[in-house]
N, C-alpha and C positions, 0 to 999 in steps of 0.2 A: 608256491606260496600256499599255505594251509588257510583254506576260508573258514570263517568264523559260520558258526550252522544256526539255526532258531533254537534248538533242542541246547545247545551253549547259553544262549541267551537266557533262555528259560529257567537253566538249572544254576546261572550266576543269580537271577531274581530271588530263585527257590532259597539260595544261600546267603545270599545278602539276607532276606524276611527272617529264616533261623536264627541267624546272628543277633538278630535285631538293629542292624547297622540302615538308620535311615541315608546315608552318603552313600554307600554299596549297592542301594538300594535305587537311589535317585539316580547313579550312572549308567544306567539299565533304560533310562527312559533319554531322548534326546531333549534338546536345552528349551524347545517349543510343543511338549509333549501338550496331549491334551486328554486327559485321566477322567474318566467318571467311577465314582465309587457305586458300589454294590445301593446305597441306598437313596442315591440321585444328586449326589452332591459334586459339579465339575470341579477341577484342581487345573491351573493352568500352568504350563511350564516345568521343568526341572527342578527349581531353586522351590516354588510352590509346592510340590507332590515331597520332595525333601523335609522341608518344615513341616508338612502334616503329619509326616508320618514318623516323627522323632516324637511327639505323644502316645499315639497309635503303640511303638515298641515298647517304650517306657511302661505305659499302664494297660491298655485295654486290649493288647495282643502277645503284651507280654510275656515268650517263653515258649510262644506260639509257633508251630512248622507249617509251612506252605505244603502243602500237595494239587500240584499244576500237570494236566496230562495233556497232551494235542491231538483234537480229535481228525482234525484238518486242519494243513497249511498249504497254502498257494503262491505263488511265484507269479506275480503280476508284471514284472519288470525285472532289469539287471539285478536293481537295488532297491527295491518293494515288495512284501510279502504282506498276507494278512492267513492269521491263525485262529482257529476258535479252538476253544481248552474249553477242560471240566477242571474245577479246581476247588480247593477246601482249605481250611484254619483251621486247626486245632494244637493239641499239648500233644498229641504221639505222631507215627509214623502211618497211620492207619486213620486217617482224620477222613469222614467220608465225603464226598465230591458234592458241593450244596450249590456250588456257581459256575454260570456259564457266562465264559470270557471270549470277547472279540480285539486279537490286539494285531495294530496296523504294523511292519516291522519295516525296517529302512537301514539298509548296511552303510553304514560311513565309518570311512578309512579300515575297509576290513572286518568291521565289526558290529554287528546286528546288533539295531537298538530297538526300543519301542518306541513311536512315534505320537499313535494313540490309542486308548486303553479303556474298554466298556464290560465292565463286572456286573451281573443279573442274576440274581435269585433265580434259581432252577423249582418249575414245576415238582408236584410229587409225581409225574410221570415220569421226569428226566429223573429224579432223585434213587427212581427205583432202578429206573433202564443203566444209568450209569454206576451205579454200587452195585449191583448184581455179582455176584462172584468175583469175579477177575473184571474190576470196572476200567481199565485202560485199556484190554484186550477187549473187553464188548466196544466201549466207545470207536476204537482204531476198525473195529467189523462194522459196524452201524456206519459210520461213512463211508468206509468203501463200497458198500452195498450199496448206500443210498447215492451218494457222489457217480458212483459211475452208468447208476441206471439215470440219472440228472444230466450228464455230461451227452454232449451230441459226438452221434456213432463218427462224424466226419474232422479227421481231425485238424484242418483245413477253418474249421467253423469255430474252435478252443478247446482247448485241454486241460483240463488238472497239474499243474504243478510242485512236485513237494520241493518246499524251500529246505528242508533240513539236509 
C-alpha cells in the first residue's frame, strides 16, 4: 500500500488555495482542526475554516497561489507529524515566502491531514534568509545545519524524523 506523504498533503492544500475551492480546501484539515490565521484570529473545526475561507477566495485572495515549502518535518508517532513551512500569497508563481507556518499532521485512514495550523508573519530577518536566491533550498540547508547541531549526538536519547 502507497502511503499518503506530508509533501501530498501540502501540495493538495497548495491546489485546492489555486483553484480557490474552499471544500478542497477544508478536506486538508480534519473535522476538529484548530486554525489560527496569520493575524490572530482562531477558526475552529473543518465546517469553520471551510465557511471562512469561501469569502477569503471569492474577494480578498482571489486568483491568488499559495507558495508552501517545508523547512522541517518530524515524525512524533505512527500517525503524528508536525512541520514548519515558509509560505506566501500572491497572483504568480514566484510569490516571496512572508509566513512561517507550524502545522500539527495526523494520518487517518491513509491519509495526512492537518490537525492544527499556526501562520505568523516572518521577521525582515527570516524574510531575507528565506527569499535569498533559491529560498527552499536555503530553508531545507538552514535546518539541517541547525536541526542536527540541536539534535542529541545519542540516538537512544531522540532523533529527527522526516515524515515525508
Amino acid at each position: 500500500m502507497n502511503e499518503d506523504s506530508i509533501d501530498a498533503c501540502l501540495g493538495r492544500i497548495r491546489a485546492a488555495w489555486g483553484a480557490g475551492d474552499a471544500h478542497a480546501y477544508g478536506q486538508e484539515f480534519t473535522e476538529d482542526a484548530a486554525y489560527v490565521i496569520f493575524l490572530g484570529d482562531p477558526l475552529s473545526g473543518r465546517d469553520e475554516l471551510e465557511r471562512n475561507h469561501v469569502p477569503v477566495f471569492a474577494r480578498w485572495q482571489k486568483g491568488t497561489r499559495m507558495r508552501v515549502e517545508p523547512i522541517v518535518t518530524r515524525r512524533l508517532g505512527e500517525d503524528v507529524s508536525v512541520g514548519l513551512t515558509v509560505g506566501g500569497i500572491g497572483k504568480g508563481d514566484g510569490s516571496p515566502f512572508d509566513k512561517l507556518q507550524t502545522y500539527t499532521f495526523v494520518l487517518q485512514e491513509g491519509r495526512w491531514r492537518c490537525s492544527a495550523f499556526q501562520n505568523t508573519r516572518m521577521s525582515r530577518g527570516s524574510k531575507r534568509t528565506y527569499n535569498a536566491r533559491s529560498g527552499a533550498f536555503l530553508a531545507r540547508l538552514f535546518s539541517k545545519l541547525f536541526y542536527r547541531s540541536a539534535m542529541p549526538a545519542d540516538p537512544a536519547k531522540g532523533s529527527s524524523h522526516d515524515a515525508r
